[in-house]
C-alpha positions as CSV (number, residue, x, y, z in Angstrom):
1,X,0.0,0.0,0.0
2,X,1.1,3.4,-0.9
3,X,1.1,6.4,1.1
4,X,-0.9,9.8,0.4
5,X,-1.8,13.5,2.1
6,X,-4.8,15.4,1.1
7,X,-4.6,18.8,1.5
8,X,-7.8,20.8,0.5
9,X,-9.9,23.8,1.7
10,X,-12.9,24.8,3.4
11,X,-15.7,27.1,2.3
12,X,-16.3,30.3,4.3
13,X,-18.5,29.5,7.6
14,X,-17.4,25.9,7.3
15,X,-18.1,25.0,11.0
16,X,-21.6,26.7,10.7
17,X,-22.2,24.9,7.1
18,X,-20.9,21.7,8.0
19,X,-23.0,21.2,11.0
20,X,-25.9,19.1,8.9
21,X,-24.1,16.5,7.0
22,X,-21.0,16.1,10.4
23,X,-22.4,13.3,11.4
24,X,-22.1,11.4,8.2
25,X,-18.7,13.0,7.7
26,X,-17.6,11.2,10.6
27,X,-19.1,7.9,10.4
28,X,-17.4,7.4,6.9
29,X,-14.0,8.7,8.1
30,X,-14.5,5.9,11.0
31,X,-15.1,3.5,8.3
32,X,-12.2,4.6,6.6
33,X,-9.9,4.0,9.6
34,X,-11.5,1.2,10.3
35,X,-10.7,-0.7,7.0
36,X,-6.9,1.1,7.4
37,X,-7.0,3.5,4.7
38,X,-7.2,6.9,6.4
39,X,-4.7,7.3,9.0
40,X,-5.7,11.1,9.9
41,X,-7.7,13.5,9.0
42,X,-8.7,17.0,10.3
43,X,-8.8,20.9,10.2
44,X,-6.2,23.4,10.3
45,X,-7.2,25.8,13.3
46,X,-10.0,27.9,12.5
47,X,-10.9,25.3,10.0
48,X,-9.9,27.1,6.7
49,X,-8.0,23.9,5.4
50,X,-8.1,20.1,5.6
51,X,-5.1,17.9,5.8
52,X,-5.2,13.8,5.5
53,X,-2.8,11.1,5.3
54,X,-4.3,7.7,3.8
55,X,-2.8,4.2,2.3
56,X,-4.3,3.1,-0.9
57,X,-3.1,1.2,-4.1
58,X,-3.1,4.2,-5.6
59,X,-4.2,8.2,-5.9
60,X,-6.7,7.3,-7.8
61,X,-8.6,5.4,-5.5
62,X,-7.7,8.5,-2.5
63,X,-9.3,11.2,-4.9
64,X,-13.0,8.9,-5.0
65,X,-12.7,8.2,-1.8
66,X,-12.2,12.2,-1.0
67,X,-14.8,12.9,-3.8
68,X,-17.2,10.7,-2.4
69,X,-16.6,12.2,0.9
70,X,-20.2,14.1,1.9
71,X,-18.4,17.6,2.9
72,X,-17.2,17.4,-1.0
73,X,-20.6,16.6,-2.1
74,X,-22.0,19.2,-0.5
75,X,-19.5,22.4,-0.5
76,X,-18.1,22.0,2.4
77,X,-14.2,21.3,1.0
78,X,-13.9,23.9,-1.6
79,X,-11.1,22.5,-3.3
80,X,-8.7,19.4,-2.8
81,X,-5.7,17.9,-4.1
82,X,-3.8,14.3,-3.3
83,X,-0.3,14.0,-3.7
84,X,1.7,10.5,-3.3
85,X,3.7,10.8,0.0
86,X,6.9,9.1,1.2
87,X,7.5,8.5,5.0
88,X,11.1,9.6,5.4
89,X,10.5,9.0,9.5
């Protein structure tokens, strides 16, 4: 499995727009961790962007997963991007 980071950001009022779909949000990032493809996942400080770490076959298969991902459905990430990632430490 190959590493990744997600790095994206949020729309304006993000923590007042967010507030309906959260719950979902964080049921499929449990799932996620669960199966042992997201490792992290979470705002920067005053939520303006998202950061993520994840092991997948490939990016392909991190960008549906983030795309899928409710707060991209429903405008709550504004924009994201997935990079491969190697662990030096």
């Amino acid at each position: 499995m190959a590493k990744f980071v997600l790095w994206g950001t949020y729309c304006e009022n993000a923590l007042e727009k967010r507030a309906p779909f959260r719950e979902a949000h964080l049921a499929g990032l449990q799932a996620l961790k669960e199966a042992g493809t997201l490792v992290t996942l979470g705002p920067t400080e005053g939520s303006t962007h998202v950061f993520g770490i994840f092991e997948a076959e490939d990016q392909a298969a991190v960008e549906a997963l983030v795309k899928g991902d409710i707060y991209w459905r429903e405008g709550i990430w504004t924009a994201v991007a997935v990079y491969p990632w190697i662990q030096a430490f």
